[in-house]
KOLVEXDREN-435176 format. One record per residue (C-alpha): residue number from 1; residue in three letters; x, y, z. Coordinates in steps of 0.5 Angstrom, whole numbers, plus 500, padded with zeros to 3 digits. Layout:
REM KOLVEXDREN-435176
NUM|ALA|X|Y|Z;
...
//
This chain:
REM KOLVEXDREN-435176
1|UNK|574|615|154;
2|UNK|574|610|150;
3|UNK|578|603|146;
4|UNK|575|600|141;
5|UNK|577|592|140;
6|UNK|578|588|135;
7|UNK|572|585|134;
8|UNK|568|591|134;
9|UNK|566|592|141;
10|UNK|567|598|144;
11|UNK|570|599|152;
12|UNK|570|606|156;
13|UNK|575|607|161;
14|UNK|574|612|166;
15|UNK|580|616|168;
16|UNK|581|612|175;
17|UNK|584|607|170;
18|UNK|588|612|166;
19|UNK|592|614|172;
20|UNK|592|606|173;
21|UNK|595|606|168;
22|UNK|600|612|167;
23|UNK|597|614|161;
24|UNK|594|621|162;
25|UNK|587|622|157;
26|UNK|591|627|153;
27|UNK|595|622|151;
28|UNK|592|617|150;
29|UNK|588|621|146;
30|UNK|593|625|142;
31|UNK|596|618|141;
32|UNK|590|613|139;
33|UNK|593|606|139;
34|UNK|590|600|138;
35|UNK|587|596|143;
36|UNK|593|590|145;
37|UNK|598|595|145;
38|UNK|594|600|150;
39|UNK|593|593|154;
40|UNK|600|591|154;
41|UNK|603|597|156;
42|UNK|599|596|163;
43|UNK|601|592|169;
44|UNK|598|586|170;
45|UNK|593|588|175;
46|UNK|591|593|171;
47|UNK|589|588|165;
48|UNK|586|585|170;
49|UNK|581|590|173;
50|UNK|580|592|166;
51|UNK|578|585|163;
52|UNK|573|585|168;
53|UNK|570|591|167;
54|UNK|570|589|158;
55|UNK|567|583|161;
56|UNK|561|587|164;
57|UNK|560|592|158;
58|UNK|560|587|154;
59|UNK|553|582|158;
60|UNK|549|589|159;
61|UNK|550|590|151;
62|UNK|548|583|150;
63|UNK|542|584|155;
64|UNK|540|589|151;
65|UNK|540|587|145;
66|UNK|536|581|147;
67|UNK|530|586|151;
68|UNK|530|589|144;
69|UNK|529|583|140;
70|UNK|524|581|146;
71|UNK|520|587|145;
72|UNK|520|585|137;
73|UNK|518|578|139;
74|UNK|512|580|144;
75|UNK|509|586|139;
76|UNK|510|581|133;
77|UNK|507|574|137;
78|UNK|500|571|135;
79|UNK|500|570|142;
80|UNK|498|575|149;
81|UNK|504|576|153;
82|UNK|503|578|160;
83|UNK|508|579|166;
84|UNK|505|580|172;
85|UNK|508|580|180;
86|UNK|507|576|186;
87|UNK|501|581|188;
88|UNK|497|580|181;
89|UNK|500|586|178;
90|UNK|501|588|171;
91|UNK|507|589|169;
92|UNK|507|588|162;
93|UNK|502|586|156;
94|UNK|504|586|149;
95|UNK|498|588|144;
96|UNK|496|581|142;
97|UNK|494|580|150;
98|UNK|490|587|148;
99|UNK|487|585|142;
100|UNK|483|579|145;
101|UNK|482|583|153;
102|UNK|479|588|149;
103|UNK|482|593|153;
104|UNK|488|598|152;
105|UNK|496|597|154;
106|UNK|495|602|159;
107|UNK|489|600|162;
108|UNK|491|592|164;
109|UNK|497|595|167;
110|UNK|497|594|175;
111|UNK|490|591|177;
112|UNK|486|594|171;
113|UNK|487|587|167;
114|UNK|481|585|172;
115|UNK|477|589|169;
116|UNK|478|585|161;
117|UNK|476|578|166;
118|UNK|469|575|166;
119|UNK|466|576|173;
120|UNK|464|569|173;
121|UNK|471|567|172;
122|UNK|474|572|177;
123|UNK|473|569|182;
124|UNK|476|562|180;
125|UNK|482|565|177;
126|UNK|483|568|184;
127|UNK|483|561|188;
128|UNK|488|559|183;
129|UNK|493|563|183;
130|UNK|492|563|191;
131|UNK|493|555|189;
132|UNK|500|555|185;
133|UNK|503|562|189;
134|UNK|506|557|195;
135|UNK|511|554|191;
136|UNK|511|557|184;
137|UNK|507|552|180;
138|UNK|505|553|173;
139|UNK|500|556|172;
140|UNK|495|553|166;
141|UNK|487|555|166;
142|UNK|481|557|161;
143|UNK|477|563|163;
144|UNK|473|568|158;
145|UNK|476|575|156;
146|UNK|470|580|156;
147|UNK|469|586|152;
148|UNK|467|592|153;
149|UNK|461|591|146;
150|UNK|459|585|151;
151|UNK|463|580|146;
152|UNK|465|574|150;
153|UNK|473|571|148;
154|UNK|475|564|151;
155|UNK|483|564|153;
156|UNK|487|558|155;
157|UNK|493|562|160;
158|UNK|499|559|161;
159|UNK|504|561|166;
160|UNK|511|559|170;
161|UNK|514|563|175;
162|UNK|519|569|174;
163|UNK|526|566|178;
164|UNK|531|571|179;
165|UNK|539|569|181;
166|UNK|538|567|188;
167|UNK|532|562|187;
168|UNK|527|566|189;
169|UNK|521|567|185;
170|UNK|519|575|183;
171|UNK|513|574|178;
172|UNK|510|571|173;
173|UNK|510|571|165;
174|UNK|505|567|161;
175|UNK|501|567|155;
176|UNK|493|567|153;
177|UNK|490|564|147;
178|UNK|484|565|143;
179|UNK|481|558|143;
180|UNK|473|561|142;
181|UNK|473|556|137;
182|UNK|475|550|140;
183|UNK|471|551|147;
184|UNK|464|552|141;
185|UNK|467|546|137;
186|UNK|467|543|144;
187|UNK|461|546|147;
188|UNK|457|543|140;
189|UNK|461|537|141;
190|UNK|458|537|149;
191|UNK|451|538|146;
192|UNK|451|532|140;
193|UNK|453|527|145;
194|UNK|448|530|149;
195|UNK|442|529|144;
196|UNK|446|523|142;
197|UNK|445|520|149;
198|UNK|437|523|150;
199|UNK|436|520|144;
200|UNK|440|513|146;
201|UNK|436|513|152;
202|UNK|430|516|150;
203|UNK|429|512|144;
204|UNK|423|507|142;
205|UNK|427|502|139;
206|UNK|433|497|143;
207|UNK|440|501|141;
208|UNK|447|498|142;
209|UNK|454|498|141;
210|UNK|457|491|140;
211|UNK|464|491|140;
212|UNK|467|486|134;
213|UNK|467|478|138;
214|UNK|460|480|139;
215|UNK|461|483|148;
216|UNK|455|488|150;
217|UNK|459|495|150;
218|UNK|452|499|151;
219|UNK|446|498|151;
220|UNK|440|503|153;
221|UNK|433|502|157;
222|UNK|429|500|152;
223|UNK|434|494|149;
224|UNK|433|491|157;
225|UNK|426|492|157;
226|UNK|425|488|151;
227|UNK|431|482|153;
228|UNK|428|483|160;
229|UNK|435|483|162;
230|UNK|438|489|166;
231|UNK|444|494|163;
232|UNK|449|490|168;
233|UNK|447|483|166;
234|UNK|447|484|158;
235|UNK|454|488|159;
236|UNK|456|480|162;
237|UNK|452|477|155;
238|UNK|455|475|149;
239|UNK|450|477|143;
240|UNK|451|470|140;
241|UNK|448|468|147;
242|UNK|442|470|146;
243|UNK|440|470|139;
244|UNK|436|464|137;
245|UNK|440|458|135;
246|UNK|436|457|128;
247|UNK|439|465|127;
248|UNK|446|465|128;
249|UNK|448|462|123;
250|UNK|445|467|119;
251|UNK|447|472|123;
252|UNK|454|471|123;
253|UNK|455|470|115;
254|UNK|451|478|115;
255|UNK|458|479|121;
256|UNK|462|477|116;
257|UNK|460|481|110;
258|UNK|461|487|114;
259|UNK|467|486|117;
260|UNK|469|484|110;
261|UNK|466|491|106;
262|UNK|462|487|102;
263|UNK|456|490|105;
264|UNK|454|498|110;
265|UNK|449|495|114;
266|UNK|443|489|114;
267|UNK|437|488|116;
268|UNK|433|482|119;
269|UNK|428|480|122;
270|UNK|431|474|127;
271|UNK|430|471|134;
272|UNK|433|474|141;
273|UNK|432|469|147;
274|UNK|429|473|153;
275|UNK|431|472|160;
276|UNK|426|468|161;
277|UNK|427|464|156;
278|UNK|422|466|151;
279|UNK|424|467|143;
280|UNK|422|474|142;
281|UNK|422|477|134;
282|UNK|426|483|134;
283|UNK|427|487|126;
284|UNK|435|488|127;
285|UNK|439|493|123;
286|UNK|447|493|124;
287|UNK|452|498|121;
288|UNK|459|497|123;
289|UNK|462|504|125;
290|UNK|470|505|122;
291|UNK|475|509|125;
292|UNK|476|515|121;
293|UNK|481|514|118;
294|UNK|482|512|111;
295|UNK|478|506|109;
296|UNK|481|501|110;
297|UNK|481|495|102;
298|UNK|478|490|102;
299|UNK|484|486|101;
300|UNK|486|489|108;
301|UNK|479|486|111;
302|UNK|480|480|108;
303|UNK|487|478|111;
304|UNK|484|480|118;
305|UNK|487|487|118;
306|UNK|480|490|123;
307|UNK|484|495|126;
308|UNK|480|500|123;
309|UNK|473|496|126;
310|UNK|471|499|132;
311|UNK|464|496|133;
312|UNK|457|495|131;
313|UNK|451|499|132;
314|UNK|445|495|133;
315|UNK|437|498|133;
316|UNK|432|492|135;
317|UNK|426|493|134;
318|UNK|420|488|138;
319|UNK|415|485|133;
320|UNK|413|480|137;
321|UNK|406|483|137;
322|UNK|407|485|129;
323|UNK|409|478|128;
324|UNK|404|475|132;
325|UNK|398|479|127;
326|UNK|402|476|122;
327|UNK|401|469|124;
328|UNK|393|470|125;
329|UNK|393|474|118;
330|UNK|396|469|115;
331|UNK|392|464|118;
332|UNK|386|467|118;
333|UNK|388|467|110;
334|UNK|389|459|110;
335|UNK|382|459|114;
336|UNK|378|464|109;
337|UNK|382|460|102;
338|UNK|380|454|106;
339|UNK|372|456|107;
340|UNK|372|459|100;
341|UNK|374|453|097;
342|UNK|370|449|100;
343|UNK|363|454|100;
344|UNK|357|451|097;
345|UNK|357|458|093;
346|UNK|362|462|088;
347|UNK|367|467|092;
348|UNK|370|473|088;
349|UNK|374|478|090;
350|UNK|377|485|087;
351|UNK|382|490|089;
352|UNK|382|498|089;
353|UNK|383|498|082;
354|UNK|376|495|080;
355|UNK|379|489|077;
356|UNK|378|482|080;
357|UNK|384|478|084;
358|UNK|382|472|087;
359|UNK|377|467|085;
360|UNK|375|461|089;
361|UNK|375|453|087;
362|UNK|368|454|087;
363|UNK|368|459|081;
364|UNK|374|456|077;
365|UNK|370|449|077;
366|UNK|363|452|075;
367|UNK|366|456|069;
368|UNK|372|450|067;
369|UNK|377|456|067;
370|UNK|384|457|071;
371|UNK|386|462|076;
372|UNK|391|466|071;
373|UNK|384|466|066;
374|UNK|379|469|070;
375|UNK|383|474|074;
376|UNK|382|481|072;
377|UNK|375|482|067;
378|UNK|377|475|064;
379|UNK|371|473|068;
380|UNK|367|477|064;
381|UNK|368|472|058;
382|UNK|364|468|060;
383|UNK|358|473|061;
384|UNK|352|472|057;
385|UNK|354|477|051;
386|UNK|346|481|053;
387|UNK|349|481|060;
388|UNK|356|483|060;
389|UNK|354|491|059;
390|UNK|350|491|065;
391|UNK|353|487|069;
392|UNK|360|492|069;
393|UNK|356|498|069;
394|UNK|352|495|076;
395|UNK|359|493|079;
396|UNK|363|500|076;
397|UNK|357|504|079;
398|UNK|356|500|085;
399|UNK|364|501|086;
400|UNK|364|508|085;
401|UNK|359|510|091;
402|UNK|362|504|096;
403|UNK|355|501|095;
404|UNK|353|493|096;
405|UNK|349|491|089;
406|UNK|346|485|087;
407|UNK|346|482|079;
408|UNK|343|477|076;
409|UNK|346|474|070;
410|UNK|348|468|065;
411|UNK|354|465|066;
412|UNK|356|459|062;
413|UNK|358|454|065;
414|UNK|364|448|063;
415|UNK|360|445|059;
416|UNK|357|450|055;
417|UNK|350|452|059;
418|UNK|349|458|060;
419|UNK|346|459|068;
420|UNK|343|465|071;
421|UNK|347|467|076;
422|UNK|344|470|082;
423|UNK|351|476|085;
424|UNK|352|479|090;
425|UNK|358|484|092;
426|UNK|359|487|098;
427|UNK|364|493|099;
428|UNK|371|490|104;
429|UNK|373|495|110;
430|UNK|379|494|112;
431|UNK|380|495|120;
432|UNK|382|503|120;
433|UNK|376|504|116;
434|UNK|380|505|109;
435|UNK|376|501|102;
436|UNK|380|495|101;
437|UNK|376|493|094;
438|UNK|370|488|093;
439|UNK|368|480|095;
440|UNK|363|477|092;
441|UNK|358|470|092;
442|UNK|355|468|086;
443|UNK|349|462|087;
444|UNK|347|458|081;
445|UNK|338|460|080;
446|UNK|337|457|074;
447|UNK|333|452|078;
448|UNK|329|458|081;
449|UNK|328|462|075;
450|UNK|325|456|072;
451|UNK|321|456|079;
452|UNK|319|464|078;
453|UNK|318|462|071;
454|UNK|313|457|072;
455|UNK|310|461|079;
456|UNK|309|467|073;
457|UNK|305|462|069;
458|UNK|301|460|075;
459|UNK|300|467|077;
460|UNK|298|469|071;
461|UNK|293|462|071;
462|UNK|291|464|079;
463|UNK|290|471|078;
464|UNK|285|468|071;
465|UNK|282|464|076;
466|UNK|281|469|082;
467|UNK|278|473|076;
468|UNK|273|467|074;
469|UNK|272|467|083;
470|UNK|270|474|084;
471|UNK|265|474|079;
472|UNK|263|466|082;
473|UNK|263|469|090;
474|UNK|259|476|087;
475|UNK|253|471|084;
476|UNK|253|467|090;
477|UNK|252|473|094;
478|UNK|247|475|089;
479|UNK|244|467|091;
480|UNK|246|468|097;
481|UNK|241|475|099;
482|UNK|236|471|095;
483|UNK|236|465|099;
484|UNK|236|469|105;
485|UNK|229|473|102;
486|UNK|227|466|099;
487|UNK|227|463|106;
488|UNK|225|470|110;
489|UNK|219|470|105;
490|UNK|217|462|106;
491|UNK|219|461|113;
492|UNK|214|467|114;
493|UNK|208|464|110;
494|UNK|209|458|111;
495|UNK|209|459|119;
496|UNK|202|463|118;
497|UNK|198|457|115;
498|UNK|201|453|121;
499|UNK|199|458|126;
500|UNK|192|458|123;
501|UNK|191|451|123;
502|UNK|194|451|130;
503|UNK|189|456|133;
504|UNK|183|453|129;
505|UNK|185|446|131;
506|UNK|184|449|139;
507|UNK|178|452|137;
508|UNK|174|446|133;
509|UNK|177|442|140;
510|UNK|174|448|145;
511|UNK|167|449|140;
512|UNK|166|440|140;
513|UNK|168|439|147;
514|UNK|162|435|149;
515|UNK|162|432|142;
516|UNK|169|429|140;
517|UNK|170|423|142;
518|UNK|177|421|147;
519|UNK|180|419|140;
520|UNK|179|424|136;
521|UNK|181|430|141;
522|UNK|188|425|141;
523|UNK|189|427|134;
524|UNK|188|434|135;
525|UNK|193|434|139;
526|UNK|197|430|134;
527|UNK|195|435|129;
528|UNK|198|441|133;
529|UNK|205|437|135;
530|UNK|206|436|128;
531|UNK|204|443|126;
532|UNK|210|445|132;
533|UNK|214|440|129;
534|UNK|214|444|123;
535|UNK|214|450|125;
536|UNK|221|448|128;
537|UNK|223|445|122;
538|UNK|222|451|118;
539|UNK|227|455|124;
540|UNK|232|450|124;
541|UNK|232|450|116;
542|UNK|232|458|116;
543|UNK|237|458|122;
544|UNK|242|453|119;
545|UNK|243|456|112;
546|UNK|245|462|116;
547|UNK|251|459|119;
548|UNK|257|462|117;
549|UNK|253|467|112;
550|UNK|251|471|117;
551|UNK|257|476|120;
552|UNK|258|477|127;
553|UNK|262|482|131;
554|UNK|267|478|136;
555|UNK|268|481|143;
556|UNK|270|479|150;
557|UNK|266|473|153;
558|UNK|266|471|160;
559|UNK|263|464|157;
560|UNK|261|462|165;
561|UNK|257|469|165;
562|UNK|254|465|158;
563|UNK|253|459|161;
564|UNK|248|462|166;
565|UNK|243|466|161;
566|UNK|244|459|157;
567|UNK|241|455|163;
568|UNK|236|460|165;
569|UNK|233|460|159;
570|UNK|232|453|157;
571|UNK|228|453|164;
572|UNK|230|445|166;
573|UNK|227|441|170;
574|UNK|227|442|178;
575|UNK|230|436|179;
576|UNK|235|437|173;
577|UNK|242|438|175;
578|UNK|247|442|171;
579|UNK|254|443|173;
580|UNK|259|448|170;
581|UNK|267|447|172;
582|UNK|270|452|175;
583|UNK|275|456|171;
584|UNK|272|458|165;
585|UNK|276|462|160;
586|UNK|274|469|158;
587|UNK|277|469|150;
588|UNK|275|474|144;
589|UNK|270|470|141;
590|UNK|264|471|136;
591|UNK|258|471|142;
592|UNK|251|469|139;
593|UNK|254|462|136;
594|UNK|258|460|142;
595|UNK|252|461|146;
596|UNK|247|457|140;
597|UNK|252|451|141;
598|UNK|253|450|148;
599|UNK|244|452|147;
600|UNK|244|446|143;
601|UNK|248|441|147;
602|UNK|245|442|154;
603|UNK|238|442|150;
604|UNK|240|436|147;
605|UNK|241|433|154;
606|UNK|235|434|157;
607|UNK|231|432|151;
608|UNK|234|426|150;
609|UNK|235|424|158;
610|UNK|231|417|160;
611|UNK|230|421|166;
612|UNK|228|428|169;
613|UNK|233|427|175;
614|UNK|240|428|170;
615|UNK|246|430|170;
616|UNK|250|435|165;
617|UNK|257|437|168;
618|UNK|260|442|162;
619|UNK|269|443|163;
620|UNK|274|446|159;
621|UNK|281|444|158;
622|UNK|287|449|155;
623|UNK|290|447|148;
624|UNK|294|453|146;
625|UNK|291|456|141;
626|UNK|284|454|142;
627|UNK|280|452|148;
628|UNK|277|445|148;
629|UNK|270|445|151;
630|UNK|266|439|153;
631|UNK|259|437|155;
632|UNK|257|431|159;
633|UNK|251|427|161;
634|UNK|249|421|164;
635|UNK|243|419|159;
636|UNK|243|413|156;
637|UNK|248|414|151;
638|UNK|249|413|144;
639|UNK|252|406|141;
640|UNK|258|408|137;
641|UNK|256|406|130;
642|UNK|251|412|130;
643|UNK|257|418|133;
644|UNK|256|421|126;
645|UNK|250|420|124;
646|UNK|247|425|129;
647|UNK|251|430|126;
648|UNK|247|429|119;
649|UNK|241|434|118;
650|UNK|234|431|119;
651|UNK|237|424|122;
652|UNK|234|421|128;
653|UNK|236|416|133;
654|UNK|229|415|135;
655|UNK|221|416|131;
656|UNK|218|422|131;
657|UNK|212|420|133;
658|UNK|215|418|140;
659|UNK|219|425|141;
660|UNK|219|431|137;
661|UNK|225|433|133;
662|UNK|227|436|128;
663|UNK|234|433|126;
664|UNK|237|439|125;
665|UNK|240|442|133;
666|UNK|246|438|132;
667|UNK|248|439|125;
668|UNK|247|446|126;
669|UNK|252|446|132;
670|UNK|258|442|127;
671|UNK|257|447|121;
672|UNK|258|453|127;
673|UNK|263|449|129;
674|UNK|267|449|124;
675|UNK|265|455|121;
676|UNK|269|458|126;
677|UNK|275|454|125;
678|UNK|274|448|130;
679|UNK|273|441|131;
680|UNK|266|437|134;
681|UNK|267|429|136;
682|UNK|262|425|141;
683|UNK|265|420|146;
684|UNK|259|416|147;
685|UNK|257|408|149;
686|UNK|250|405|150;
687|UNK|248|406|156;
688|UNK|254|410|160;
689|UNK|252|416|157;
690|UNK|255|422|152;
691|UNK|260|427|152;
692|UNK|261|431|145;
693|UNK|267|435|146;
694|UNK|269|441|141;
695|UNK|274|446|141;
696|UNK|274|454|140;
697|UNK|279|458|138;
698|UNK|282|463|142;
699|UNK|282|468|137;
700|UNK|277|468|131;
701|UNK|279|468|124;
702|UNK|278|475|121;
//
């Protein structure tokens, strides 16, 4: 049966307590009371049982309202839930816990939730719980859940240990929670910062963080090679340190413009002091990183507040070698302005868009014009009005093709005369090969065109003259052909009457031997000697008026070989000696004057010697282009005041009637001489002897 308490809580009381308390069920039944007068009418040992067994009703009643508010709770929570015993059975999991396993209630209980555990994480959770079972320790790890579809869930698990009354643990109950997202975010953050670090490291550029009194936080490996310190040695710098003193101050007012908010970031180019102490130019560029808080006002950064400053982020870039083409470029402007300016010449320049932009001092004096005048087609104003449309379209066609053009034109100068001016532009390459524009010299040839003028009026003049020359040299050729029959026909018939009267003569003497006195055969023989004297006249004039009328071809000579048929067919005395140096040249030359010459020279020697045991040695020395032969004698020389006269036809040193001469074998030899571009002198004395030296070119004049 049961009582009912005031509070509503029933009691059931079995029948050993009725007989207990003298009270039968009929009657407690037929005669419901209430709970305290049931309670007072039993004896006090009675009320006591009776308290203790109302006192364990009520715990059972309150535990299983409590398992049902459990039950409740875990099929509710957002959350897996999870109970398992000391041998890693499944006693409980909520739906939760099977949503994000993948797998059925029934299915994880017992050793099926394995089944829900990514195989590589198996293993692991294993070895943890090996770990924490010894003393019943918390149990907290991440591990993956995956489902059957291949989808992959990521789990944090928590648990503590299940203590019954007596202490001892009996299980675990714990939680799992999806942080799938979180371990992505992570996983994401984990690669940023290892792209970042790359990136760091692998730049080309010097990276740093500075923190906020200037210390090295982090430096990669690139900044090291360009300061030439290591990581561990820059960590221990300061950044003011290092930079150049001339730079500080600059740098610290951009700091301070940072710190203030008045700038994100600046960038300069400035001067570290590397390790070795050498200045190096770095183009910096610093931002200040902020916590990410709310942006702190400019009134907080002005009274200090930089507690949402973390630290500065710097990029350094060398430009020491850029610096350096800089500074040659620079210098080599200077130089070229310097160059320009003081050049002989006018020096312009142009861009891509065909108009000028730079004129140099030359250019500017000549025209009395300013820079700000000249510059683009301002030069053009002081073009020749005829010239100005020319001018532009050679320069414009010229520019189109990348060609180099030349131009005159009339420029007028500072004082109003207009000058020719000689231009010429040539197209500027820069270094990688690209067009830059035009740079251009001008020359004043005012003077030349007056030249060329007058040189046009004397070629005008001169090609009059070659005219009148021609028709001169063909009527002397003309003159010439009939010289030339004249004295073919004259030398003819006036050697034939001479023979005749040599032959008769000889006869006449033959026929009137026995008769002519001694003195009249001596006429005879005069009369025959003066008929050979004028024979040989008359070939010494024919042969003279040839020289240098006659062409003759040029070919090799051996003039040694020369001299020996020259010496043979002059036949000298047997007691007459000629002497020929060694060494004598084979040149290209005219043959049949050369061999006239020398034939003439050594005749001369031998007819004129004051003995018949004479002696003629002839040489040769180099002089370049020509060869300067000498023949010399040992006769009785000639006195100094009759050098030239031996070269003037028909002149004689001694009478006629002494020695047949004609006169003429020395002049013949002067004119072949210089016809063929020579040059004949005598070196001679009274009594010591005559050396005529002469000089022959190695090439002849065609």
């Amino acid at each position: 049966m049961g009582l009912v308490k005031p509070d509503g809580i029933s009691i059931e009381i079995n029948q050993t307590t009725l007989n207990l308390s003298g009270f039968t069920s009929h009657k407690v039944i037929d005669k419901p009371c209430s709970f305290d007068n049931c309670i007072s009418r039993l004896p006090n040992w009675c009320v006591d049982v009776f308290e203790k067994i109302s006192q364990r009703q009520l715990t059972e009643q309150v535990l299983q309202k409590n398992e049902r508010r459990y039950a409740i709770l875990t099929k509710m929570s957002l959350v897996g839930i999870f109970r398992i015993d000391l041998s890693g059975n499944c006693l409980y999991v909520n739906q939760r816990w099977s949503e994000l396993s993948g797998i059925s209630l029934t299915m994880a209980l017992g050793r099926g939730w394995r089944t829900a555990v990514h195989p590589e994480d198996l293993n692991l959770i294993d070895a943890e719980v090996q770990r924490i079972l010894p003393n019943a320790s918390p149990f907290n790890y991440e591990f993956r859940f995956q489902h059957p579809d291949g989808k992959i869930i990521w789990v944090l698990s928590q648990a503590e240990a299940e203590i019954c009354a007596n202490g001892e643990a009996i299980g675990y109950i714990g939680t799992v929670v999806d942080i799938t997202e979180r371990q992505q975010a992570e996983q994401l953050l984990k690669e940023s910062e290892e792209r970042f670090q790359a990136t760091f490291e692998q730049a080309a550029v010097g990276i740093a963080h500075i923190s906020l009194d200037g210390r090295w936080l982090r430096v990669n490996q690139k900044l090291s090679e360009i300061l030439g310190y290591t990581r561990e040695e820059l960590l221990g710098l300061t950044y003011q340190e290092i930079t150049h003193p001339d730079d500080l101050n600059i740098d610290l007012n951009y700091i301070r413009q940072l710190l203030a908010g008045e700038i994100e970031t600046y960038s300069q180019q400035k001067r570290f002091i590397r390790k070795d102490n050498l200045p190096i130019w770095i183009h910096l560029t610093v931002s200040l990183v902020r916590e990410e808080a709310t942006r702190q006002t400019n009134r907080d950064l002005l009274h200090g507040n930089r507690e949402k400053a973390k630290y500065f982020i710097a990029v350094a870039e060398n430009i020491s070698n850029r610096k350096q083409a800089e500074q040659a470029l620079q210098e080599s402007e200077e130089r070229f302005h310097t160059m320009a300016d003081t050049a002989p010449v006018m020096i312009w320049m142009s861009g891509l868009d065909k108009l000028c932009n730079y004129f140099n001092k030359g250019w500017l004096e000549f025209t009395g014009r300013t820079m700000e005048q000249e510059l683009g087609n301002g030069w053009t104003q002081g073009v020749h009005p005829e010239d100005v449309e020319r001018c532009l379209e050679i320069y414009y066609t010229a520019f189109d093709a990348r060609q180099t053009f030349t131009m005159e034109y009339r420029l007028r100068r500072f004082d109003g005369e207009y000058r020719w001016i000689l231009d010429t532009g040539t197209p500027r390459i820069n270094a990688d090969g690209s067009f830059a524009g035009y740079i251009g010299s001008g020359i004043d040839i005012s003077d030349r065109k007056l030249a060329e003028l007058t040189l046009q009026q004397r070629a005008e003049e001169l090609t009059r003259s070659n005219t009148i020359l021609a028709q001169t040299t063909a009527m002397l050729q003309k003159r010439n052909q009939e010289l030339d029959q004249f004295a073919y026909v004259a030398s003819h018939d006036l050697k034939a009457p001479l023979r005749a009267i040599a032959s008769l003569s000889e006869w006449l003497e033959e026929d009137l031997a026995e008769q002519l006195p001694a003195e009249n055969q001596h006429q005879m023989q005069l009369l025959r000697g003066r008929v050979r004297r004028m024979e040989a006249l008359i070939n010494g004039l024919l042969e003279y008026s040839r020289v240098g009328r006659i062409h003759t071809e040029s070919s090799l000579v051996d003039v040694g070989e020369l001299l020996k048929e020259v010496i043979d067919s002059l036949q000298p005395p047997a007691t007459f000696s000629i002497e020929v140096a060694p060494g004598m040249p084979t040149l290209f030359a005219k043959r049949f004057p050369l061999q006239q010459v020398f034939a003439n020279l050594i005749d001369n020697a031998i007819k004129h010697h004051s003995r018949t045991d004479g002696r003629v040695k002839i040489s040769v020395q180099d002089q370049g282009r020509y060869y300067k032969f000498a023949v010399a004698d040992d006769g009785p020389g000639i006195a100094p005041e009759y050098h030239e006269k031996v070269f003037v036809i028909f002149q004689t040193l001694e009478a006629r009637d002494r020695k047949e001469n004609t006169g003429i074998g020395l002049a013949i030899v002067k004119k072949i001489v210089e016809t063929e571009g020579g040059t004949i002198i005598l070196d001679s004395i009274s009594g010591a002897g005559s050396t005529f030296h002469f000089t022959w070119p190695k090439q002849p004049d065609e």
